[in-house]
NUMILO-838300 format. One record per residue (C-alpha): residue in one letter; residue number from 1; x, y, z. Coordinates in Angstrom, 1 decimal. Layout:
segu/bavex/X/Y/Z
a/NUM/X/Y/Z
...
end
This chain:
segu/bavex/X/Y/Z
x/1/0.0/0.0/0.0
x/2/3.0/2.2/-0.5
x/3/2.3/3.9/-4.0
x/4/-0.8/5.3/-5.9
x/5/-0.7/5.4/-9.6
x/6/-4.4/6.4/-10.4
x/7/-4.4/10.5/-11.0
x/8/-7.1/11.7/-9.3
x/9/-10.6/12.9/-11.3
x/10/-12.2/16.4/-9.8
x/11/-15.3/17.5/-10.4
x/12/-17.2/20.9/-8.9
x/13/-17.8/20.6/-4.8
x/14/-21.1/22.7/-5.9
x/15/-23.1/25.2/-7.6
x/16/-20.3/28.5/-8.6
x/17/-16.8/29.1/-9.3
x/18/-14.3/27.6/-7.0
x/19/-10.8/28.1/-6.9
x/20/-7.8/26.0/-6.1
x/21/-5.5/27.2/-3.1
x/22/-2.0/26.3/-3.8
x/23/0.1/28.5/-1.8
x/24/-1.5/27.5/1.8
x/25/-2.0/23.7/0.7
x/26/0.5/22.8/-1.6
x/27/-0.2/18.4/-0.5
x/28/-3.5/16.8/-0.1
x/29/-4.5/16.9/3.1
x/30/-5.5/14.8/5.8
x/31/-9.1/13.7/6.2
x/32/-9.1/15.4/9.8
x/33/-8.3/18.6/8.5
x/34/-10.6/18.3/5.7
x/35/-13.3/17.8/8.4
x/36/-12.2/20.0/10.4
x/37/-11.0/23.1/9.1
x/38/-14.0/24.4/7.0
x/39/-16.2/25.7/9.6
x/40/-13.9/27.8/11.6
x/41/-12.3/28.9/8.7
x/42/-15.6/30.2/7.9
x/43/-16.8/31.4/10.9
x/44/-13.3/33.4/10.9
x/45/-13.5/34.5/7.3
x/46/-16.8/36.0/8.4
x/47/-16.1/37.4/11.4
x/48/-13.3/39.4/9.6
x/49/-15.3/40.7/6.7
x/50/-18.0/42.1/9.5
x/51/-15.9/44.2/11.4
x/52/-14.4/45.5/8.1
x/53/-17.7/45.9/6.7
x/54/-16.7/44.8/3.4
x/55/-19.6/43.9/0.7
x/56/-18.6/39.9/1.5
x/57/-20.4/37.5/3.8
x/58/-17.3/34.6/3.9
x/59/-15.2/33.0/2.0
x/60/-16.4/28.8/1.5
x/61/-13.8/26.5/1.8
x/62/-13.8/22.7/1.2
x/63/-11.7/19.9/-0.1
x/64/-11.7/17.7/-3.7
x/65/-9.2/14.7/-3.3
x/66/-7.7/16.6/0.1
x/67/-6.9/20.0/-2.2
x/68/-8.5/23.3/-1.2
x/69/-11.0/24.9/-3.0
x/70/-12.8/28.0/-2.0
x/71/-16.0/30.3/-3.1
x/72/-16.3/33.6/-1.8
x/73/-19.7/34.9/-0.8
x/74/-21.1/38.1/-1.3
x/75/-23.4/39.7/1.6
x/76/-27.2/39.5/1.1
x/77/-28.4/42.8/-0.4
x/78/-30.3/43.8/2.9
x/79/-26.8/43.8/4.3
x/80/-25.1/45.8/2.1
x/81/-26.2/49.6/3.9
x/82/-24.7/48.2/7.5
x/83/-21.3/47.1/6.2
x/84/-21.1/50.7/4.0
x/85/-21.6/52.4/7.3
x/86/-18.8/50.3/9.1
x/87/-16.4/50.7/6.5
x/88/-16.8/54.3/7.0
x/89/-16.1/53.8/10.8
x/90/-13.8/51.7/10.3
x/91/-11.6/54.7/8.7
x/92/-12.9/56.8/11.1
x/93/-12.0/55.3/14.0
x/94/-8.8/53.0/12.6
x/95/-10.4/50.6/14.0
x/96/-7.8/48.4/13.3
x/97/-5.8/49.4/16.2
x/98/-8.3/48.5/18.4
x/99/-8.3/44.8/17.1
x/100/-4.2/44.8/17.0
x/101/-4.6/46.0/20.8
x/102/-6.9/43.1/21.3
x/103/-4.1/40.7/19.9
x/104/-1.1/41.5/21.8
x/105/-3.0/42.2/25.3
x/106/-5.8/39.4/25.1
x/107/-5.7/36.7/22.4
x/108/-1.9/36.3/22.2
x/109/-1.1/35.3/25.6
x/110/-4.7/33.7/26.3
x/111/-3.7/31.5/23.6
x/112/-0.1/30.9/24.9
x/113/-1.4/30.1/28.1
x/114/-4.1/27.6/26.3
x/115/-1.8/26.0/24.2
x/116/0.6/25.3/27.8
x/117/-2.2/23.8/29.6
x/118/-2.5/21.5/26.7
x/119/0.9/21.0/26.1
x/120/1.4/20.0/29.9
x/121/-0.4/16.5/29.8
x/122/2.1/13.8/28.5
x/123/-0.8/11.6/26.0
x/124/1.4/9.1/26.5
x/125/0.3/8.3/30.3
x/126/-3.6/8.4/29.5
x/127/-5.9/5.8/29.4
x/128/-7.9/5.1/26.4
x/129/-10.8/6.8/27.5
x/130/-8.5/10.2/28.7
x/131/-6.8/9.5/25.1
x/132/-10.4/9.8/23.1
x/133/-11.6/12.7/25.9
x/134/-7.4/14.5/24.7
x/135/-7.9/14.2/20.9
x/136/-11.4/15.9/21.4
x/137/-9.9/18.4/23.7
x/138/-7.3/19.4/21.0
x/139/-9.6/19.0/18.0
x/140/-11.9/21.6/19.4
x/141/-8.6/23.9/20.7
x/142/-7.4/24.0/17.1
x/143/-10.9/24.5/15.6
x/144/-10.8/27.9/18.0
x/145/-7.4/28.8/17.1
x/146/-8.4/28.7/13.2
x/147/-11.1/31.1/13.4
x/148/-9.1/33.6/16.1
x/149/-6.4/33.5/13.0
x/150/-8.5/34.4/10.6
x/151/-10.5/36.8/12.3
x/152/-7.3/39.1/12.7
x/153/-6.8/38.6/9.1
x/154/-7.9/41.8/8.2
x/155/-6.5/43.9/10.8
x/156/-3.0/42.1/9.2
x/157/-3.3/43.0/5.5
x/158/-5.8/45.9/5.1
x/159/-3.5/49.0/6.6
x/160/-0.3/47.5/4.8
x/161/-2.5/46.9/1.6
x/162/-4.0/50.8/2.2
x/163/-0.5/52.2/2.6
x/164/0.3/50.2/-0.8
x/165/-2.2/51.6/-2.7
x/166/-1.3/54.9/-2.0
x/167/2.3/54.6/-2.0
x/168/2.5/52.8/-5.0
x/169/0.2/56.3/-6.7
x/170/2.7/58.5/-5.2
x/171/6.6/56.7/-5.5
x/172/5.8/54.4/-8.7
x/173/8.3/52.3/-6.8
x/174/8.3/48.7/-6.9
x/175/6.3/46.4/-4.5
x/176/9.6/44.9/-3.1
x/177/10.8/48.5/-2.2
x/178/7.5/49.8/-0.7
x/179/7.2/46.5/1.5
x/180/10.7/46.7/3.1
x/181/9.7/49.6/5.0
x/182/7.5/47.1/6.8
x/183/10.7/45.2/8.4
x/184/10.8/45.0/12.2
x/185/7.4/45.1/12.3
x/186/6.6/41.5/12.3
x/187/9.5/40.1/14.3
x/188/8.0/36.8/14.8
x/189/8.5/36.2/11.1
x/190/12.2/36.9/12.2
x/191/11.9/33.9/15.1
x/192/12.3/37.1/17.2
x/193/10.9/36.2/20.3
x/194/11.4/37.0/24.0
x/195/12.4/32.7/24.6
x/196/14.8/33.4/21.9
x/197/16.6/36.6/22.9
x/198/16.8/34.3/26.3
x/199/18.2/31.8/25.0
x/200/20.9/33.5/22.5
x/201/21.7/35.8/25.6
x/202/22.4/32.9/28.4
x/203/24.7/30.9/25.9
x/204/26.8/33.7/24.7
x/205/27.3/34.4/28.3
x/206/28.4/31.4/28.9
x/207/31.1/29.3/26.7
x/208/31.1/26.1/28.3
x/209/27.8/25.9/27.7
x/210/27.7/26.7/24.4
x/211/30.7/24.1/23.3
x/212/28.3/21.3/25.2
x/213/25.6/22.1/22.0
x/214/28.2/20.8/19.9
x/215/28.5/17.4/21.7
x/216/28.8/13.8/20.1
x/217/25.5/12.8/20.6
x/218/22.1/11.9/19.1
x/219/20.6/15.6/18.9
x/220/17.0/15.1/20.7
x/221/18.7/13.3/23.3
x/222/21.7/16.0/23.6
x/223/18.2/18.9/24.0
x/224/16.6/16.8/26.4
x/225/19.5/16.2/28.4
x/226/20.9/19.7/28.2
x/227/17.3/21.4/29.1
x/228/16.9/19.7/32.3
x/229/20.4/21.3/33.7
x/230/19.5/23.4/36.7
x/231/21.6/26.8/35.2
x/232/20.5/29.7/33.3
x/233/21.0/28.1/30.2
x/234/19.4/25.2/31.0
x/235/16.4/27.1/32.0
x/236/16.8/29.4/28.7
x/237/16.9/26.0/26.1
x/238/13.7/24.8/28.3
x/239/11.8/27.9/28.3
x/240/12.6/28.0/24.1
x/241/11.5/24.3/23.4
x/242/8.7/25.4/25.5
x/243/7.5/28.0/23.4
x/244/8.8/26.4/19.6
x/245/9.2/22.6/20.5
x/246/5.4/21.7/19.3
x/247/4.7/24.3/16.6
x/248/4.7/23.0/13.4
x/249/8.0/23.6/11.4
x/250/6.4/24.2/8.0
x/251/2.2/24.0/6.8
x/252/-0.8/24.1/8.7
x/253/-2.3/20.2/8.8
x/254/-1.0/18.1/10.8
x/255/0.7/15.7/8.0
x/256/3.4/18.4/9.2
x/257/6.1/18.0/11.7
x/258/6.3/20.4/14.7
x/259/10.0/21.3/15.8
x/260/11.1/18.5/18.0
x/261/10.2/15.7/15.8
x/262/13.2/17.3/13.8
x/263/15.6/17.8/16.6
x/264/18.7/17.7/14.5
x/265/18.0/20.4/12.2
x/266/16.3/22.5/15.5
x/267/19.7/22.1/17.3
x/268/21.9/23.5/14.3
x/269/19.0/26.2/13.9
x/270/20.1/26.9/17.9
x/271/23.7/27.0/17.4
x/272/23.5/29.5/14.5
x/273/21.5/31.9/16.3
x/274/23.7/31.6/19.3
x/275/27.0/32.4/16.7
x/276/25.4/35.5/14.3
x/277/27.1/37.7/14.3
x/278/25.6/39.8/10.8
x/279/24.6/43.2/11.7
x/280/20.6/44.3/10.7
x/281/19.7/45.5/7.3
x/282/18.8/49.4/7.4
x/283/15.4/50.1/6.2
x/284/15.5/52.4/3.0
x/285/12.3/54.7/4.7
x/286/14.1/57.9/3.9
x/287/15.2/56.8/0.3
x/288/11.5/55.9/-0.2
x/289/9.9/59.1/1.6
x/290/12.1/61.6/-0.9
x/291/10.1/59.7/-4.0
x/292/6.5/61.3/-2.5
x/293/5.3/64.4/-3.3
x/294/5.6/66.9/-0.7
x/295/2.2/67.6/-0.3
x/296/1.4/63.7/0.6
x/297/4.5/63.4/2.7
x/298/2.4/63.4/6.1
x/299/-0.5/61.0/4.4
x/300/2.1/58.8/3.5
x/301/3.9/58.7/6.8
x/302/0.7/58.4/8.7
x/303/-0.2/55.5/6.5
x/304/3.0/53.4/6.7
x/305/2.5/54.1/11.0
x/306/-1.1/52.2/10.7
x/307/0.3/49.8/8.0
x/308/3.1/48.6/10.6
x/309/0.3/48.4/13.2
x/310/-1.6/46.0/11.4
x/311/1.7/44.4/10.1
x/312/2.6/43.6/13.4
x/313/-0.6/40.6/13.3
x/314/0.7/38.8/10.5
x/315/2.5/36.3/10.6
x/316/1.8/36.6/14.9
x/317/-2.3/35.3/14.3
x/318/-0.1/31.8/12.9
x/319/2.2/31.4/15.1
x/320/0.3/31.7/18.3
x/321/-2.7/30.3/17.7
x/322/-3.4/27.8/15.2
x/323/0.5/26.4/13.8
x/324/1.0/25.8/18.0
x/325/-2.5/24.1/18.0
x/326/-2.1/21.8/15.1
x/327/1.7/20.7/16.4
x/328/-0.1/19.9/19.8
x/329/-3.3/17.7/18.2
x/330/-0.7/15.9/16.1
x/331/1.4/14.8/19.2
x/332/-1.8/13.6/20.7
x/333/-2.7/11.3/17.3
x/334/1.0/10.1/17.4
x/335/0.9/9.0/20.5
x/336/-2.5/6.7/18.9
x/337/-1.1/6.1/16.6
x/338/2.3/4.9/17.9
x/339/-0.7/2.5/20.8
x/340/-2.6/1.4/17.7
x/341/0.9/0.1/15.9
x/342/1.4/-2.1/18.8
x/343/-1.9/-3.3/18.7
x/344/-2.0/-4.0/14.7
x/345/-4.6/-1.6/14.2
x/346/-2.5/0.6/11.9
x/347/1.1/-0.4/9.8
x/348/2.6/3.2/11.2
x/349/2.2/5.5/13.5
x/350/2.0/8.1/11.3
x/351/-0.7/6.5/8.8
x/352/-3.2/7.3/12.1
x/353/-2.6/11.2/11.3
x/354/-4.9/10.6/8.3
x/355/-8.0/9.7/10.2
x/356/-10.3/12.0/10.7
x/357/-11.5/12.6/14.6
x/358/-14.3/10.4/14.7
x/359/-12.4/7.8/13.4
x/360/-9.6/8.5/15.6
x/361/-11.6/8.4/18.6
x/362/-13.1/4.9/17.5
x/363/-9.9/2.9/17.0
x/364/-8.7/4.5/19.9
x/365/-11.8/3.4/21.4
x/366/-11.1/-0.3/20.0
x/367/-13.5/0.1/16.6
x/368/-11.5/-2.1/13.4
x/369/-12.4/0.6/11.3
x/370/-10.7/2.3/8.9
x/371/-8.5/-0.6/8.6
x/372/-4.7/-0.3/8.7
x/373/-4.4/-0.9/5.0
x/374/-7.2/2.0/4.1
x/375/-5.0/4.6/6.2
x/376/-1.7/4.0/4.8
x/377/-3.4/4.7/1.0
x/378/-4.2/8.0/2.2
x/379/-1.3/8.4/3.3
x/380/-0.2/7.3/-0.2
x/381/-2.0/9.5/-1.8
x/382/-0.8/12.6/0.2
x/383/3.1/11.4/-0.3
x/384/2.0/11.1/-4.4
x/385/0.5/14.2/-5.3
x/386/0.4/17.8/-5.4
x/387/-1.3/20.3/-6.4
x/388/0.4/20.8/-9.8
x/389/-1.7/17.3/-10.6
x/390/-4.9/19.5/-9.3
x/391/-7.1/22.2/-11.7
x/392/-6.6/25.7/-10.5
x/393/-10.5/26.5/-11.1
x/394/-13.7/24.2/-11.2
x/395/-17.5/25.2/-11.6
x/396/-18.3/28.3/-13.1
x/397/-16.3/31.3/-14.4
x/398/-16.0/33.7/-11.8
x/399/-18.3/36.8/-12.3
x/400/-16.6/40.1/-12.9
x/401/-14.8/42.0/-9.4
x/402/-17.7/45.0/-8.7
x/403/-16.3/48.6/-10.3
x/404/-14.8/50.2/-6.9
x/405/-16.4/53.8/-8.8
x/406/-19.5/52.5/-8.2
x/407/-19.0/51.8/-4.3
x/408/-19.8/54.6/-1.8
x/409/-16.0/55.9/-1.0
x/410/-14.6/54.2/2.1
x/411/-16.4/51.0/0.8
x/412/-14.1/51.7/-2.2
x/413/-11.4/52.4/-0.4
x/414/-11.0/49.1/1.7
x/415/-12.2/46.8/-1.3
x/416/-8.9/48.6/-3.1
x/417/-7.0/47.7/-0.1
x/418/-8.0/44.2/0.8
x/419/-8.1/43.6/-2.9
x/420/-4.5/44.7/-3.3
x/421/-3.3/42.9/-0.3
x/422/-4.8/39.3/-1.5
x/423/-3.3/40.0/-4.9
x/424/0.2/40.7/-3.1
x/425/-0.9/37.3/-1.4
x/426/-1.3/34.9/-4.1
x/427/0.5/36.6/-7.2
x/428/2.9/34.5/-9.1
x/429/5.2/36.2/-12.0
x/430/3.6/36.1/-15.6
x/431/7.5/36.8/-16.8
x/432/9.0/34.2/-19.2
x/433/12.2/32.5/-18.1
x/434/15.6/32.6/-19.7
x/435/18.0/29.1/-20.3
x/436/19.2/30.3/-16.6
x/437/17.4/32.5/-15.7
x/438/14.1/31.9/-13.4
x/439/11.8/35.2/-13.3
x/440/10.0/35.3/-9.9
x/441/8.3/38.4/-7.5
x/442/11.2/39.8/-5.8
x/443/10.1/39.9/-1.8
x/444/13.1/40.9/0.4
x/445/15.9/43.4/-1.2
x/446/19.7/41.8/-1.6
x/447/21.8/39.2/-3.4
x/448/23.0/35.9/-2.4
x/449/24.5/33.1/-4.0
x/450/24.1/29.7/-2.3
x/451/23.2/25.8/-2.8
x/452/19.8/25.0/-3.6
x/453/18.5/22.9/-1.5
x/454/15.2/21.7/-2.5
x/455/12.6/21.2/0.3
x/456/9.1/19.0/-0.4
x/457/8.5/18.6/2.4
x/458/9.7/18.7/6.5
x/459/11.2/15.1/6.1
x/460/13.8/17.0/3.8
x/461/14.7/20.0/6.5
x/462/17.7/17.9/7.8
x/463/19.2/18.5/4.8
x/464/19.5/22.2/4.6
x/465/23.1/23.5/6.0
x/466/23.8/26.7/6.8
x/467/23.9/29.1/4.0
x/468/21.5/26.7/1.9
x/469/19.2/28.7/-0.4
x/470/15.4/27.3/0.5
x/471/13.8/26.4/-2.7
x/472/10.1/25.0/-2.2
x/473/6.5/25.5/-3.1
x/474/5.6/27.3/-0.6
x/475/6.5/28.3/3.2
x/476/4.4/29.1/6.6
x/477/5.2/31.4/8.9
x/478/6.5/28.4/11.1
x/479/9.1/28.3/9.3
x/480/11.2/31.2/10.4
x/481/13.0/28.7/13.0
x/482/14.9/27.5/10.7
x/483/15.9/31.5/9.2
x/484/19.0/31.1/10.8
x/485/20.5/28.4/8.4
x/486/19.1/29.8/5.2
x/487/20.8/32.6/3.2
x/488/17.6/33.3/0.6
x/489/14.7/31.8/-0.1
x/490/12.7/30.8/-3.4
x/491/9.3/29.5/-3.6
x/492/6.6/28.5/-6.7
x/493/3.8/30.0/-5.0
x/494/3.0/33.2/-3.1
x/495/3.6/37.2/-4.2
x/496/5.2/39.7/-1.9
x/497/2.7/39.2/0.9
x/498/2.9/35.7/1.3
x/499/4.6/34.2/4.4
x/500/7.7/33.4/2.4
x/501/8.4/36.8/2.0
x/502/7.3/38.1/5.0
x/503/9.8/35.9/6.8
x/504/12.6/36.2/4.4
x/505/12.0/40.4/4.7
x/506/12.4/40.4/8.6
x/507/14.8/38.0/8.8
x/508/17.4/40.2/6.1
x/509/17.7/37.4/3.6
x/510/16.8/37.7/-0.5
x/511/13.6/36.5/-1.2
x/512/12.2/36.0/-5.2
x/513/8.6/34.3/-4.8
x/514/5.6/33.3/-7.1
x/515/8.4/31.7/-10.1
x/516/5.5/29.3/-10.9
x/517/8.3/26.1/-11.4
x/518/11.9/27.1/-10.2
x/519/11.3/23.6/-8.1
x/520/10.8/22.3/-11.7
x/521/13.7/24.0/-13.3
x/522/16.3/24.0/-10.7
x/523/18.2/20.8/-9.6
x/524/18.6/20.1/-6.1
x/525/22.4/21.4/-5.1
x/526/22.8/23.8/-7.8
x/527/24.5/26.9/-7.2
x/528/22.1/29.9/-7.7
x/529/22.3/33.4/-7.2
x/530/19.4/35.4/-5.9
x/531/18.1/38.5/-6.6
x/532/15.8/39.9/-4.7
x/533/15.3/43.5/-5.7
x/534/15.3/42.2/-9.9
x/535/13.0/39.3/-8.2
x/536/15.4/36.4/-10.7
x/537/17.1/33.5/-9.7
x/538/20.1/32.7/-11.9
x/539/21.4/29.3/-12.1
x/540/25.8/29.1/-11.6
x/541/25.6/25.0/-11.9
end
């Protein structure tokens, strides 16, 4: 039950247009997420698009062979006067501080001190019963944690999207140039974090400490062993594994691996963190700021303030809420799946990941269904294809996008904003490639030259070595654990706001995103030089 050689058919999920997403879900995924994620996405989606009062009820999401397609909904026409008049006070008001308040004094640490309370029972020592009553517990936890991140979603990429729309009217300057004024905004997307500053700070303190990282031994039990040391450092490692240990390292389903199941490439992320030594890339603001006209000087600078304000959300409404919660519900179906492999029930472990949760709760709960050889063809199936073997549309053509002149102004206004954002979201480059040359979106400003090292997946992050260039479909925002080892990124998928670029921005590295096939056209281990103000990728051999 190890291959699948039958391409998948796809027909419409229902009436309308629906469109493939790519960038987020580049693999099939598993049947849990598949029942699980559509409703809070929803319920976020729409809980977003209320407080902006934008003309859209939510965004319908569901899944054709485990690949994402979505619908987007428009708000009954009795609806339409109440969302004009909150879109105007939402301008009014900038009413997205209010929500970025909310985030970094309520939902953020709420959530850190959730996911703790979860993360503190071992699944390992329950019974059966406490097992099914734990899978429930985090099913539910990450259902929440999908609709808080996606309910911030607008208060993440509608002031950066406004301060695009007008900067791009007043400079002419490119995307990549306008964006880099956002750095230091986000410093999560930087694997900035209050553990990590810890943690970099205790071991430079100390040497001894930080020549025992580099000891001869297997690297999970080398972390375990050095985090249980009563010293600062020992405390500092803990407190970091703590806070990055079960997040997932790259993707949102939990067909992912969070950060300890990949201790070896975590504990060279550590050591190279403790060792930079690189000084910070200067933002350009003042380069930038000479390009507006004079009299749209103070516009502009009070729109790149509120842009960083909602900037700030991005990549945070991931991180802490539903990449920690998806790492924590897949250490609790490991640990059934790894008591169902010793029972027979399943072949691996990891084939239990592809139940959904009331199948997960059944074997659990002794039921012989699915049987072990039905799980391990899903599993298959997600190892065999992606989503270049899956239609980018299916349904309907998608009707026209509504003439912003004809929207009352501040409707206008966000629509241009939100729309500009999504399309800085999801845009890939419509340039033709040269023999050796790959023509992306350039996302972060610089040049590098570096191996490629191709990654499909997080069973290939052991691979990368410091100064690697990353060259996948697509990132999350998890990834920036790993920034330290990288020295530029590439990716098929994604435009300048994606979460490739984001994290390759505030980390200081190149980024050129949205190349359509450079995974295609560039062999793992080739030398490449990136460019990412020109956004091209030139293969050295």
């Amino acid at each position: 039950m190890d291959t699948v050689t039958t391409r998948p058919t796809f027909e419409p999920p229902g009436p309308g247009p629906w469109d493939l997403d790519a960038l987020h879900f580049p693999r099939p995924v598993t049947a849990y997420w598949a029942e699980m994620h559509p409703g809070p996405f929803s319920l976020g989606y729409g809980d977003m698009m209320a407080f902006y009062g934008a003309p859209i009820q939510t965004r319908v999401t569901t899944y054709v062979n485990g690949f994402s397609y979505g619908q987007t909904q428009p708000v009954p026409p009795e609806s339409f006067p109440d969302r004009v008049q909150r879109a105007a006070e939402v301008f009014a008001g900038k009413l997205w501080r209010e929500q970025a308040q909310e985030w970094h004094e309520v939902r953020k640490p709420a959530s850190v001190r959730a996911h703790h309370e979860i993360q503190a029972i071992d699944p390992d020592e329950l019974s059966d019963e406490e097992l099914v009553a734990y899978l429930r517990r985090c099913h539910d936890h990450h259902a929440a944690m999908i609709r808080q991140h996606m309910a911030f979603t607008g208060t993440a990429v509608m002031p950066p999207g406004d301060f695009l729309v007008h900067a791009r009217e007043w400079t002419g300057l490119p995307t990549v140039k306008l964006l880099g004024l956002m750095r230091g905004a986000s410093l999560i997307s930087g694997g900035a974090s209050p553990e990590q500053a810890a943690l970099v700070a205790a071991y430079r303190a100390d040497p001894a400490a930080r020549e025992a990282l580099d000891a001869e031994e297997e690297p999970g039990a080398l972390l375990e062993r050095l985090r249980r040391e009563a010293t600062p450092t020992g405390q500092a490692l803990d407190d970091y594994l703590d806070f990055v240990g079960y997040r997932l390292l790259d993707g949102f389903d939990i067909s992912n691996r969070y950060a300890l199941e990949m201790p070896d490439v975590l504990l060279r992320a550590i050591r190279t963190a403790i060792d930079e030594t690189g000084t910070a890339r200067e933002v350009e603001g003042d380069e930038v700021r000479s390009q507006v006209p004079e009299e749209h000087r103070d516009e502009y600078d009070a729109l790149l303030a509120e842009a960083r304000i909602g900037y700030s959300v991005r990549d945070e409404r991931g991180v802490y809420s539903d990449i920690w919660a998806s790492g924590l519900m897949r250490r609790a179906a490991l640990a059934a799946g790894r008591r169902l492999a010793v029972r027979g029930a399943v072949h691996d472990a990891e084939d239990f990941v592809f139940a959904d949760i009331g199948e997960m709760c059944a074997l659990v709960a002794g039921a012989s269904t699915p049987r072990a050889d039905e799980l391990a063809q899903r599993h298959a199936h997600h190892r065999t294809w992606t989503a270049k073997d899956a239609p980018t549309h299916l349904g309907d053509d998608a009707p026209p996008m509504p003439d912003p002149s004809t929207l009352p102004p501040p409707m206008a206004r966000l629509m241009a904003a939100l729309g500009t954002a999504m399309g800085e979201m999801f845009a890939v480059s419509e340039e033709e490639h040269e023999e050796t040359v790959i023509r992306g979106l350039g996302a972060s400003s610089g040049t590098r030259e570096g191996i490629a090292r191709r990654v499909a997946g997080p069973s290939d992050f052991d691979r990368i070595q410091q100064g690697d260039v990353l060259l996948t479909e697509a990132t999350t925002e998890a990834f920036n654990i790993l920034l330290p080892l990288l020295s530029a990124i590439i990716t098929d998928s994604g435009g300048a706001l994606s979460h490739a670029a984001i994290i390759s921005r505030e980390y200081g590295i190149p980024g050129v995103v949205g190349t359509r096939d450079a995974t295609a056209r560039i062999a793992d281990g080739t030398r490449v030089r990136v460019d990412g103000d020109e956004g091209t990728v030139t293969v050295l051999g």
